[in-house]
OpenMM code with the backbone's topology and positions (N, CA, C; nanometers):
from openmm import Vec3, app, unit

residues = "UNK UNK UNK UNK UNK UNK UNK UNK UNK UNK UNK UNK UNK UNK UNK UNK UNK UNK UNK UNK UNK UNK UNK UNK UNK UNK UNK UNK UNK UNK UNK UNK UNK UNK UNK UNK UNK UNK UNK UNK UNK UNK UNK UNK UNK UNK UNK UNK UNK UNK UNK UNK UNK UNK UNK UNK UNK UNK UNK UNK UNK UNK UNK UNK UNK UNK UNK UNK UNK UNK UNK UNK UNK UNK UNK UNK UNK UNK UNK UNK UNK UNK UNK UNK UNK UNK UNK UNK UNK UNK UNK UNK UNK UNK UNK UNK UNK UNK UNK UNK UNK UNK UNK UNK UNK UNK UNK UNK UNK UNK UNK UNK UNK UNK UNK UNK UNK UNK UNK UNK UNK UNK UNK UNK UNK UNK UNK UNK UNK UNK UNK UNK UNK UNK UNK UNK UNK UNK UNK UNK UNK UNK UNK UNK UNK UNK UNK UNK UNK UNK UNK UNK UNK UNK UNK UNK UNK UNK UNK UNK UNK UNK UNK".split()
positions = [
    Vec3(12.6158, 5.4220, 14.5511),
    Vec3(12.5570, 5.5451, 14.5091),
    Vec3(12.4108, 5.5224, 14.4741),
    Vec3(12.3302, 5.5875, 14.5424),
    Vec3(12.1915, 5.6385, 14.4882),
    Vec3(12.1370, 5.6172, 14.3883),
    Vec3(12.1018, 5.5628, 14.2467),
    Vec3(12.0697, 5.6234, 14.1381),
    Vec3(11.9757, 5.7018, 14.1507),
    Vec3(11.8864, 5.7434, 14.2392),
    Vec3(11.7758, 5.8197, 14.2342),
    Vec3(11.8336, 5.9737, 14.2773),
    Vec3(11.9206, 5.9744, 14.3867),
    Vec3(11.9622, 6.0896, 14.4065),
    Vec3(12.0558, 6.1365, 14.3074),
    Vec3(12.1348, 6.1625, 14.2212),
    Vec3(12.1752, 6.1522, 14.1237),
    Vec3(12.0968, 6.1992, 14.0067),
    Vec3(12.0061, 6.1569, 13.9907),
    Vec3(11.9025, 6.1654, 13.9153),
    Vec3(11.8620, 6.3308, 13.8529),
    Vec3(11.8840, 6.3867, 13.7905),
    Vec3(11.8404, 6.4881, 13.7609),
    Vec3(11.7275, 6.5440, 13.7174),
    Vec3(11.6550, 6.6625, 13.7589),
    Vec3(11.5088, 6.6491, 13.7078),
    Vec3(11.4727, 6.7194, 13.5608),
    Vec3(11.3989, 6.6583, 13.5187),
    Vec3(11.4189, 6.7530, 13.4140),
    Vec3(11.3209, 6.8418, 13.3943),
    Vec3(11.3194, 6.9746, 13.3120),
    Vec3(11.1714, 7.0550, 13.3035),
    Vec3(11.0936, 6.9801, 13.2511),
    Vec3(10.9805, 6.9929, 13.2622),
    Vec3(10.8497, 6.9859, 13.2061),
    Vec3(10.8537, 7.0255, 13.0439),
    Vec3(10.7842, 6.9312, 12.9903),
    Vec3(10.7813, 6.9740, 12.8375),
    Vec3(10.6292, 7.0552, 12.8098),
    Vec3(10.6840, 7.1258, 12.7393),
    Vec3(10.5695, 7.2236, 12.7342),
    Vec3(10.4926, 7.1369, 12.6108),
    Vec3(10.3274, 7.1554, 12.6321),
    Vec3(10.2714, 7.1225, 12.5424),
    Vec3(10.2920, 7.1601, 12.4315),
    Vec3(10.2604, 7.1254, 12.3018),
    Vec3(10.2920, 7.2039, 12.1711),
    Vec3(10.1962, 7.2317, 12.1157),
    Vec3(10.0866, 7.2406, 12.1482),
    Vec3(9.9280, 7.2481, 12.1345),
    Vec3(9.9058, 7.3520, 12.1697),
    Vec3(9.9976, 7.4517, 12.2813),
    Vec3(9.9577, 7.5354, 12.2875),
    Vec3(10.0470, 7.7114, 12.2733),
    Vec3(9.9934, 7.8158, 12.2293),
    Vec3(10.0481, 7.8998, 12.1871),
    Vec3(10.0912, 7.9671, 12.2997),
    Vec3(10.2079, 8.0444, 12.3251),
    Vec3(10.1910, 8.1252, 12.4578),
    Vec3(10.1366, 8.2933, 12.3785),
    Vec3(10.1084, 8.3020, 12.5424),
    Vec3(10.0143, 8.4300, 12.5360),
    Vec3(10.0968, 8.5609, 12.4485),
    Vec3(10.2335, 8.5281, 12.5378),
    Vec3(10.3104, 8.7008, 12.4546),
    Vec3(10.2946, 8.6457, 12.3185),
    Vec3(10.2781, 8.5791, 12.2307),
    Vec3(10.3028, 8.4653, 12.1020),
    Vec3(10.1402, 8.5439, 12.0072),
    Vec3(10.0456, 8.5368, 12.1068),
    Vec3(9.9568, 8.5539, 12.0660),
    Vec3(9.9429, 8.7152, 12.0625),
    Vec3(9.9637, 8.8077, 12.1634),
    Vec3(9.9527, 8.9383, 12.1517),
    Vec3(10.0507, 8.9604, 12.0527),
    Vec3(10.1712, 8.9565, 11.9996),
    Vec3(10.2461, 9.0385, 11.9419),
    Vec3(10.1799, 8.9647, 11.7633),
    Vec3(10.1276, 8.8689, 11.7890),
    Vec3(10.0345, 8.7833, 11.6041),
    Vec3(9.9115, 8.9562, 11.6211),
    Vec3(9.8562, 8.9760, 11.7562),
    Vec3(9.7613, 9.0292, 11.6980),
    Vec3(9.7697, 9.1821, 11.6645),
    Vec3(9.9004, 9.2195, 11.7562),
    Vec3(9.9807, 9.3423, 11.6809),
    Vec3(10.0227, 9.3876, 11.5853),
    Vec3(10.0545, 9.2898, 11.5112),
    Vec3(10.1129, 9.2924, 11.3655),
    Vec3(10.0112, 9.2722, 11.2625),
    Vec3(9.8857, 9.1807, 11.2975),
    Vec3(9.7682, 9.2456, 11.2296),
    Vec3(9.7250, 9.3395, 11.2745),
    Vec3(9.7153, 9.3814, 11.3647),
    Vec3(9.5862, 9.4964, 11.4181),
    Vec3(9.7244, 9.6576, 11.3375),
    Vec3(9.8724, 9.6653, 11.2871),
    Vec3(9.9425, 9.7142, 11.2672),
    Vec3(9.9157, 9.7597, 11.1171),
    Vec3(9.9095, 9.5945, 11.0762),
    Vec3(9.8708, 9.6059, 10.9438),
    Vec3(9.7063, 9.6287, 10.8491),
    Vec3(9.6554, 9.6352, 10.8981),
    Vec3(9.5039, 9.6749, 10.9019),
    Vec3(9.5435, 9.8152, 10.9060),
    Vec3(9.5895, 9.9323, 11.0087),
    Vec3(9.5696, 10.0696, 11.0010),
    Vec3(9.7104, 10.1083, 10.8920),
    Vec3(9.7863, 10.0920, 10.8825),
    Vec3(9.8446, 10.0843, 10.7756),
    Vec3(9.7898, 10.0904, 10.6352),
    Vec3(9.7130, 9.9699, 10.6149),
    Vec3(9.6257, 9.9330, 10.4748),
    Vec3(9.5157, 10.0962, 10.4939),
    Vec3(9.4409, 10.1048, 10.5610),
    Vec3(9.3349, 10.1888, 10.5954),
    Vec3(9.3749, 10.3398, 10.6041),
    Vec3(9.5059, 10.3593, 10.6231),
    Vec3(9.5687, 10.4526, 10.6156),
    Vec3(9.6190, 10.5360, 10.4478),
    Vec3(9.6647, 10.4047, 10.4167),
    Vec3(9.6925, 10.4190, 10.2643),
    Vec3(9.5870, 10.4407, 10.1959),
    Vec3(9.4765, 10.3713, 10.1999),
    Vec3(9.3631, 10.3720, 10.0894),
    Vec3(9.3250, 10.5288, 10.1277),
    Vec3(9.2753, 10.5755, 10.2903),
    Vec3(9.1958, 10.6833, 10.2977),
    Vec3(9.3066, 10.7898, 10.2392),
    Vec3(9.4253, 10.7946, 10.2152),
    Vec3(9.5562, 10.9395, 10.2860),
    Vec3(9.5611, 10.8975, 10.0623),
    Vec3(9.6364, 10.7544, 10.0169),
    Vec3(9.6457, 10.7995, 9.9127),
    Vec3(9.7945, 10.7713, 9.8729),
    Vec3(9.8722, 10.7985, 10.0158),
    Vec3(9.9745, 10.7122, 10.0319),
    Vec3(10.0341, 10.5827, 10.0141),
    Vec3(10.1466, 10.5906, 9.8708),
    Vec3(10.1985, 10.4785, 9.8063),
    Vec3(10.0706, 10.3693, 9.7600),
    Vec3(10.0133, 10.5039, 9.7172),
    Vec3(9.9107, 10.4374, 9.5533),
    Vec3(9.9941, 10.4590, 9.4488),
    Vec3(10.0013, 10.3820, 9.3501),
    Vec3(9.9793, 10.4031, 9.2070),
    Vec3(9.9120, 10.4439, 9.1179),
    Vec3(9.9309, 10.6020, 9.0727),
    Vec3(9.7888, 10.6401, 9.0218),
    Vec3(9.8522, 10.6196, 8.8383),
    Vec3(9.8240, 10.6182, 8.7307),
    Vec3(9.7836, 10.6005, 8.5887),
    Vec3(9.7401, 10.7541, 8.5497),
    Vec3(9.8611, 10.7917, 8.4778),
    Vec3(9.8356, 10.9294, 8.3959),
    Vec3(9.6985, 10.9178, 8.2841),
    Vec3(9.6689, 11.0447, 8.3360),
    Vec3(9.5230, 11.0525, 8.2314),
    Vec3(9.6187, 11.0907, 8.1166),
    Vec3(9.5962, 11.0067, 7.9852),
    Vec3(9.6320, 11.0658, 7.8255),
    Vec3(9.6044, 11.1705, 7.7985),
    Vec3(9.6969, 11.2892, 7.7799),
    Vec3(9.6818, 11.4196, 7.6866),
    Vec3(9.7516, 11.4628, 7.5842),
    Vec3(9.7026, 11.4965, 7.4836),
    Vec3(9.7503, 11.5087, 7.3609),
    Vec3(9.7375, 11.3873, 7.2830),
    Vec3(9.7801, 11.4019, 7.1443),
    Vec3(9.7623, 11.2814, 7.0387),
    Vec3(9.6504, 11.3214, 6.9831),
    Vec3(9.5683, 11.2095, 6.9686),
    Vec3(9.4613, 11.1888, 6.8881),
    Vec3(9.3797, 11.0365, 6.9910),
    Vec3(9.2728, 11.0255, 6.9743),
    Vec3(9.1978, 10.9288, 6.9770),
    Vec3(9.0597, 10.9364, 6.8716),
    Vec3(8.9889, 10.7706, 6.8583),
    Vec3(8.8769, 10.7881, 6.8297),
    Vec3(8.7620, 10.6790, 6.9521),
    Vec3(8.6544, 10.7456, 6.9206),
    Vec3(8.5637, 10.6014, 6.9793),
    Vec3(8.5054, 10.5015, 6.9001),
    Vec3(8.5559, 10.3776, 6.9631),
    Vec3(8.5500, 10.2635, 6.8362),
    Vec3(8.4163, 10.1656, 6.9773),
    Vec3(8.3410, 10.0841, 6.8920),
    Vec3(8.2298, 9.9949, 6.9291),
    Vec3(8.2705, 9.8500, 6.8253),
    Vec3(8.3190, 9.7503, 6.9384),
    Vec3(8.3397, 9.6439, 6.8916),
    Vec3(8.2633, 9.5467, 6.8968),
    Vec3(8.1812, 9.5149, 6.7234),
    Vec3(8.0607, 9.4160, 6.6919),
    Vec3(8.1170, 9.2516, 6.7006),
    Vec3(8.0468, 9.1247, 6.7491),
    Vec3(8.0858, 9.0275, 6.7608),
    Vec3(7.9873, 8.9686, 6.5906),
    Vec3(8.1106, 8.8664, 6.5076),
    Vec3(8.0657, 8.8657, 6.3850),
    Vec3(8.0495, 8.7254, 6.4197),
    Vec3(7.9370, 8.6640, 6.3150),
    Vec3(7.9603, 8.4967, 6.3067),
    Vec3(8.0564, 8.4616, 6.2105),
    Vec3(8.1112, 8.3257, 6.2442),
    Vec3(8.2345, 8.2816, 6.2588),
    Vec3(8.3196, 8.3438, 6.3056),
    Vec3(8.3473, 8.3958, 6.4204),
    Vec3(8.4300, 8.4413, 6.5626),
    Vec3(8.4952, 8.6083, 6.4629),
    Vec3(8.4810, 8.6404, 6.3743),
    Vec3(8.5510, 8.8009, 6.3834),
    Vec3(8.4942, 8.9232, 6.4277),
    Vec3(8.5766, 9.0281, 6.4018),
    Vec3(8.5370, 9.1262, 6.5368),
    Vec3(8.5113, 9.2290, 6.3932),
    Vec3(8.4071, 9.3232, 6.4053),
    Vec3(8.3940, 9.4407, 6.3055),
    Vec3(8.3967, 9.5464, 6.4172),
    Vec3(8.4633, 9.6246, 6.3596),
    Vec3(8.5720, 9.7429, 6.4385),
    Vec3(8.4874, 9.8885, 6.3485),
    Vec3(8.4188, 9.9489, 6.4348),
    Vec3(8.2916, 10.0498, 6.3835),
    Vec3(8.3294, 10.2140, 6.4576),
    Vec3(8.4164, 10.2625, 6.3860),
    Vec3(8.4003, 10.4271, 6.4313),
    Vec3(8.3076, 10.4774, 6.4629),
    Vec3(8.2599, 10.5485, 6.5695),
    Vec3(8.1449, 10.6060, 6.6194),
    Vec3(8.0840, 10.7401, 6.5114),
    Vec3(8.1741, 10.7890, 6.5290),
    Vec3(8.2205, 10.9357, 6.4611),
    Vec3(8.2347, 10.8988, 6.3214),
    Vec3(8.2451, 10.7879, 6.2736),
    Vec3(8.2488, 10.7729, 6.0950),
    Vec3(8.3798, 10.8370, 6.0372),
    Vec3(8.4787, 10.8889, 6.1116),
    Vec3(8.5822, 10.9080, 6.0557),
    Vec3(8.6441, 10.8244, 5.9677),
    Vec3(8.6998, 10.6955, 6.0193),
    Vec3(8.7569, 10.5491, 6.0671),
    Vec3(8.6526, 10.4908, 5.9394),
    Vec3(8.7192, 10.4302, 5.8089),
    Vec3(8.6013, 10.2835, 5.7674),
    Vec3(8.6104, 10.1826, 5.8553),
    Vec3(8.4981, 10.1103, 5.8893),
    Vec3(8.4505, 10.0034, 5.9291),
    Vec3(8.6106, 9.8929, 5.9095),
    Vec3(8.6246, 9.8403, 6.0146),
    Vec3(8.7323, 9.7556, 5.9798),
    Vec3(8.6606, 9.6007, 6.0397),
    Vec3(8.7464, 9.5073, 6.0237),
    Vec3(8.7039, 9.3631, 6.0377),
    Vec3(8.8281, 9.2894, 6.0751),
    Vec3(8.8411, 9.2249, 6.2477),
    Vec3(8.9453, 9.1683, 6.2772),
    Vec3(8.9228, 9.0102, 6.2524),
    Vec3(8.9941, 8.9560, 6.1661),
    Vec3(8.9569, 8.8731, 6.1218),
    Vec3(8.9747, 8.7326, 6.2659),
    Vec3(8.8711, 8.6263, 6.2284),
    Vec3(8.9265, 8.4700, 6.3311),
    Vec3(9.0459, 8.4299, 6.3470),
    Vec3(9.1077, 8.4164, 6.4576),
    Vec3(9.2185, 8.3288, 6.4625),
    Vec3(9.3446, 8.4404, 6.4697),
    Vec3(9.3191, 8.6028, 6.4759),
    Vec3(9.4549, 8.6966, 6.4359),
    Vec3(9.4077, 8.7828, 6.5472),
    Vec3(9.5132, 8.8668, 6.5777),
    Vec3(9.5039, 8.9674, 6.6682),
    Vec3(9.4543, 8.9142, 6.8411),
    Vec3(9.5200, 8.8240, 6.8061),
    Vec3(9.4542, 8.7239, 6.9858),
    Vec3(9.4672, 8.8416, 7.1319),
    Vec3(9.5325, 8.9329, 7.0661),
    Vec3(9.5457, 9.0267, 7.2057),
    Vec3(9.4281, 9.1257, 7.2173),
    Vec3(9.3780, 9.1667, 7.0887),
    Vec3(9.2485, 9.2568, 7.0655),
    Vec3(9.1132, 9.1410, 7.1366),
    Vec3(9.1356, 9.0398, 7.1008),
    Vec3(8.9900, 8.9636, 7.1106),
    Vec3(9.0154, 8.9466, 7.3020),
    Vec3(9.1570, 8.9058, 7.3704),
    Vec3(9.1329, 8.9180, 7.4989),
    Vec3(9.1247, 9.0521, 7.5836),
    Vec3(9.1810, 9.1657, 7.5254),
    Vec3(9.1765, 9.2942, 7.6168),
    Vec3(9.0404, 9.2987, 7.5916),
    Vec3(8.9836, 9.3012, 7.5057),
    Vec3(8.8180, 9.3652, 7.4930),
    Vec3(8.7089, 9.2691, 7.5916),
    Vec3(8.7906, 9.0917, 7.5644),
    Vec3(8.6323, 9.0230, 7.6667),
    Vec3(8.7197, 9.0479, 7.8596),
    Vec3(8.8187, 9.1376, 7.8606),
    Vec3(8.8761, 9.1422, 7.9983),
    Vec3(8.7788, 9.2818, 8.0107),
    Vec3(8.7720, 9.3747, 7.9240),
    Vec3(8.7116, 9.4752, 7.9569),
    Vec3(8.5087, 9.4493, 7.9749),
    Vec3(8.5059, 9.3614, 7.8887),
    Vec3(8.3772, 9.3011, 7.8516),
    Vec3(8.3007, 9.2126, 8.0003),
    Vec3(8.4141, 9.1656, 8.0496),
    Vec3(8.3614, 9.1225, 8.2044),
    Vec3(8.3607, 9.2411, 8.3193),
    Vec3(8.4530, 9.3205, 8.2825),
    Vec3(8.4483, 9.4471, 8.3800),
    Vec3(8.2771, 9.5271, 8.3651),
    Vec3(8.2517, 9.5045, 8.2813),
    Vec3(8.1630, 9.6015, 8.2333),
    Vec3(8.0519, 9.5507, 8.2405),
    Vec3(8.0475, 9.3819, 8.2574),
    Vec3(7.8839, 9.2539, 8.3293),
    Vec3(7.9593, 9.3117, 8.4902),
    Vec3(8.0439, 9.3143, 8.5617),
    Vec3(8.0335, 9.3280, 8.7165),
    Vec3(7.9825, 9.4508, 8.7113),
    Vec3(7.9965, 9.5482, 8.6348),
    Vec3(7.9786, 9.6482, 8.6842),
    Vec3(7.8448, 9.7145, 8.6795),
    Vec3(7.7306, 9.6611, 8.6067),
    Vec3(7.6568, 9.6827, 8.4957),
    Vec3(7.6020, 9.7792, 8.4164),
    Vec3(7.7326, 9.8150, 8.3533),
    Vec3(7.7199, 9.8836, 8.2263),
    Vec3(7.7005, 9.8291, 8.1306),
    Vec3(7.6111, 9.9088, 8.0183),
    Vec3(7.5594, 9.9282, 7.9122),
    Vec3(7.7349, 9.8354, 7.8436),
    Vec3(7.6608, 9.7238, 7.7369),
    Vec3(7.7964, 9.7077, 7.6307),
    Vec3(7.7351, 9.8090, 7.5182),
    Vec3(7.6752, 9.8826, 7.4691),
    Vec3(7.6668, 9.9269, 7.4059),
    Vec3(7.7524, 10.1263, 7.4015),
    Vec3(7.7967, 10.1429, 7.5333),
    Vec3(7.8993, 10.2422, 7.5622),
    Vec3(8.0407, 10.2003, 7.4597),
    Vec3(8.0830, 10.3049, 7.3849),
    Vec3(8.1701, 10.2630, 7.2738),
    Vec3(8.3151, 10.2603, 7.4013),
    Vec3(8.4390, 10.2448, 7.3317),
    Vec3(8.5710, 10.2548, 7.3956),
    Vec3(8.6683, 10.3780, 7.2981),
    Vec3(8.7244, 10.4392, 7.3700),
    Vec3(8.8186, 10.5246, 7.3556),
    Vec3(8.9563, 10.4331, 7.3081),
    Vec3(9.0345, 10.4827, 7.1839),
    Vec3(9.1134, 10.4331, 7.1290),
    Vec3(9.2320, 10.5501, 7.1230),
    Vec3(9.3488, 10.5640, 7.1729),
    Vec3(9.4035, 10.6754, 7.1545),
    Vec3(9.5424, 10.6330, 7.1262),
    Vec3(9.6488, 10.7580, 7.0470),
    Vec3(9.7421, 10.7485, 7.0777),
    Vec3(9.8124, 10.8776, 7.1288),
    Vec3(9.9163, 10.8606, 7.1611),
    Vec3(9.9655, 10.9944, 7.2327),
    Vec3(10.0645, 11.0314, 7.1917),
    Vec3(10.1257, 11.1812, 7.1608),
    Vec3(10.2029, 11.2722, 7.1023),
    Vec3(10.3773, 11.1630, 7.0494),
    Vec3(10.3700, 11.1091, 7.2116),
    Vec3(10.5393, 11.0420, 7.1728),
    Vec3(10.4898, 10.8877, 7.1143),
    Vec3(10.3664, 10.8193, 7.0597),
    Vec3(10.3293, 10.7383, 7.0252),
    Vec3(10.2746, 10.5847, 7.0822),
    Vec3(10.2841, 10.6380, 7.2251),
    Vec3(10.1940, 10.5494, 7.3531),
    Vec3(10.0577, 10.5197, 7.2932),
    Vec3(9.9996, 10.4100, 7.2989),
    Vec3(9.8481, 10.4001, 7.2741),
    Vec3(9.8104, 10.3419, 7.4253),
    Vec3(9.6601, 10.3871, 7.4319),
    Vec3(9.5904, 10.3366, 7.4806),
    Vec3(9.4376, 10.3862, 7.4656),
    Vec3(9.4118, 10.2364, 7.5625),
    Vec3(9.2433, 10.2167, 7.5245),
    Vec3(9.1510, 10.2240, 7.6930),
    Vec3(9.0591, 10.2789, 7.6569),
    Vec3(8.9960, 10.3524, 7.7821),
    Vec3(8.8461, 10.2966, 7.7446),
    Vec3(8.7930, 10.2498, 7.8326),
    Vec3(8.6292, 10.1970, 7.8383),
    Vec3(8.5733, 10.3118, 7.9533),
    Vec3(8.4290, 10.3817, 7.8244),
    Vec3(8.3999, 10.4490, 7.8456),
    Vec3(8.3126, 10.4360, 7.9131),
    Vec3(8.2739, 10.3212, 7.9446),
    Vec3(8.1629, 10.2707, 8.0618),
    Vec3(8.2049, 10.2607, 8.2315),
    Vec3(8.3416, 10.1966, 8.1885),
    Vec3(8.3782, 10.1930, 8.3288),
    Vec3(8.4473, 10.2362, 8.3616),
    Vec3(8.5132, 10.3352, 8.2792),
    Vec3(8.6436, 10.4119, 8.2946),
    Vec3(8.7760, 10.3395, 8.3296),
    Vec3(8.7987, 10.2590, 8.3200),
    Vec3(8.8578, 10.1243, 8.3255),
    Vec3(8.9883, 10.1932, 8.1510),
    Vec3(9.1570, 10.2208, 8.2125),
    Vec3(9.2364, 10.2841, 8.1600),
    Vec3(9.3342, 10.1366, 8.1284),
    Vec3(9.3916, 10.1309, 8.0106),
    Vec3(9.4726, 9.9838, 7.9695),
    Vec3(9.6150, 10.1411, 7.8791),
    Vec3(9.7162, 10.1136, 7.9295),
    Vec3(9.8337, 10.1784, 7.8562),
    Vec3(9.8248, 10.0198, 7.7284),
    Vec3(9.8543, 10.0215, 7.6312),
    Vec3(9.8714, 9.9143, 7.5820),
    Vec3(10.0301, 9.8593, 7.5511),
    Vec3(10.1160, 9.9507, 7.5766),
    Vec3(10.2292, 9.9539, 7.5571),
    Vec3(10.3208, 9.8611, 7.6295),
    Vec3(10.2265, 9.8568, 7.7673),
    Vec3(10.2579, 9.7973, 7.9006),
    Vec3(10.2637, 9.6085, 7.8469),
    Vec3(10.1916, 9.5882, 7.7495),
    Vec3(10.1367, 9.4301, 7.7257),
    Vec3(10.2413, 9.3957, 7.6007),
    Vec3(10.3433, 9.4917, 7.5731),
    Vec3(10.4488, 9.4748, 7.4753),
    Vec3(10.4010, 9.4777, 7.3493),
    Vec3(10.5114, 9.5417, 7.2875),
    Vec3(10.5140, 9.6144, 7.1339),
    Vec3(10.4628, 9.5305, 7.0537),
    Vec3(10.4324, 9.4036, 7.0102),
    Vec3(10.3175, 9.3621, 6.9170),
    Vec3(10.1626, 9.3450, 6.9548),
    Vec3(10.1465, 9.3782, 7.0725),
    Vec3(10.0329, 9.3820, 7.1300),
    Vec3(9.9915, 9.4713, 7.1188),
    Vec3(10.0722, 9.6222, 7.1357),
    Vec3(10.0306, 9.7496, 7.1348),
    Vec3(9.9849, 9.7452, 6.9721),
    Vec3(10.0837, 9.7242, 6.8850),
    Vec3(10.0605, 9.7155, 6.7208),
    Vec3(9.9218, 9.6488, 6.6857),
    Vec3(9.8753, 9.5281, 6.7344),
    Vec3(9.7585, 9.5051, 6.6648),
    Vec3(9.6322, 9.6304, 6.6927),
    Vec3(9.6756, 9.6974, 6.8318),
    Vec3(9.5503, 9.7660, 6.8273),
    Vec3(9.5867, 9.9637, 6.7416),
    Vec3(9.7433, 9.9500, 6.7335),
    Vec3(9.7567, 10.0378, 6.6128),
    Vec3(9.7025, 10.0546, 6.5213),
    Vec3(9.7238, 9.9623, 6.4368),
    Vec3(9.6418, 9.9251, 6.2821),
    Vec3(9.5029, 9.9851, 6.3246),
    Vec3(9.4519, 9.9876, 6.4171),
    Vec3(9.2862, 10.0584, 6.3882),
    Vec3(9.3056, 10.2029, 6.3649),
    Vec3(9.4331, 10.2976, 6.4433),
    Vec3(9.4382, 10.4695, 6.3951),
    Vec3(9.5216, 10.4395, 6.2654),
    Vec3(9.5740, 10.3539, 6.1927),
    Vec3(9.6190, 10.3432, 6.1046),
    Vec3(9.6114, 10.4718, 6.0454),
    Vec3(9.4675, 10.5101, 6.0000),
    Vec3(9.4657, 10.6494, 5.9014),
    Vec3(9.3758, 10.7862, 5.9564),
    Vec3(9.4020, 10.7817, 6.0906),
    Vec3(9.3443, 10.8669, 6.1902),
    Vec3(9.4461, 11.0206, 6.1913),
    Vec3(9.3907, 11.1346, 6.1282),
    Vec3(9.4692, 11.2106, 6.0996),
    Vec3(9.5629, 11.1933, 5.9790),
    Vec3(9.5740, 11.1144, 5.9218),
    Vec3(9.6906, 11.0530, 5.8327),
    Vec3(9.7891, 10.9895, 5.9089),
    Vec3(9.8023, 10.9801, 6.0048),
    Vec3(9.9168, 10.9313, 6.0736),
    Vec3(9.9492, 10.7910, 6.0813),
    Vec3(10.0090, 10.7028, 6.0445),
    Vec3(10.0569, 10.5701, 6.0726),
    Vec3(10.0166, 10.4941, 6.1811),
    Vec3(9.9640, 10.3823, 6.1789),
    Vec3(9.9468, 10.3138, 6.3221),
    Vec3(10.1020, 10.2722, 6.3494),
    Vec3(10.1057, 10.2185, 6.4856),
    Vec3(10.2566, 10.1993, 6.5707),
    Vec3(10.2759, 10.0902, 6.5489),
] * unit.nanometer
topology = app.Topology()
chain = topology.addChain("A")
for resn in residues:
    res = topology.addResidue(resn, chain)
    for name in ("N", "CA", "C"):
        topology.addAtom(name, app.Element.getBySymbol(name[0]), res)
């Protein structure tokens, strides 16, 4: 017997270096798919998330002073509110929402001297709104002792209790 006839041939190995073509049209379908999709949504509005504007409650506008040795003096615009003072080392969630809003507000370049909106709302939701950049924080969202430190500032806003 032969060994050569016998012999079976085998296919060709395909390089692996290289992509095939249908491989490549249907990659650029599924981006070129997802691009009008994205572009679709942003222009139409479609499966956004929009953030209820706050109505009702109470708010005030508060301007937060940087003190030496790291505390924060908490200044009613309106003079309703006495002057409060968050002391070093407490309220660690007040000192980061404000320098998160505080960088929004160097990209954007607004004035830091634009005060912030402090509110709470009828069923006892707070939130805080920068009036520079319009830049909306539910505070409720960052969990119930987080929301509380920035309570204590309506503490006696209306008479009403902070949360």
């Amino acid at each position: 017997m032969n060994p050569i006839r016998n012999q079976q041939t085998l296919p060709a190995q395909a390089d692996p270096h290289v992509v095939p073509p249908r491989m490549i049209a249907l990659l650029g379908g599924l981006i070129l798919l997802s691009l009008v999709l994205a572009a679709t949504a942003r222009l139409t509005g479609v499966g956004a998330t929009r953030i209820a504007e706050p109505v009702g409650g109470i708010h005030v506008d508060l301007r937060f002073e940087d003190l030496p040795g790291g505390g924060i003096r908490v200044v009613d615009v309106a003079a309703v509110l006495p002057p409060q003072v968050v002391q070093p080392a407490s309220d660690g969630f007040i000192r980061v929402a404000l320098r998160s809003l505080a960088r929004e507000r160097t990209a954007a370049g607004a004035s830091a001297d634009t005060p912030f909106r402090l509110g709470r709302l009828d069923n006892g939701r707070l939130w805080l709104r920068d009036l520079a950049t319009g830049r909306l924080l539910y505070l409720d969202a960052y969990g119930a002792d987080n929301a509380k430190s920035f309570g204590k500032l309506l503490a006696t806003v209306n008479g009403n209790p902070g949360s």
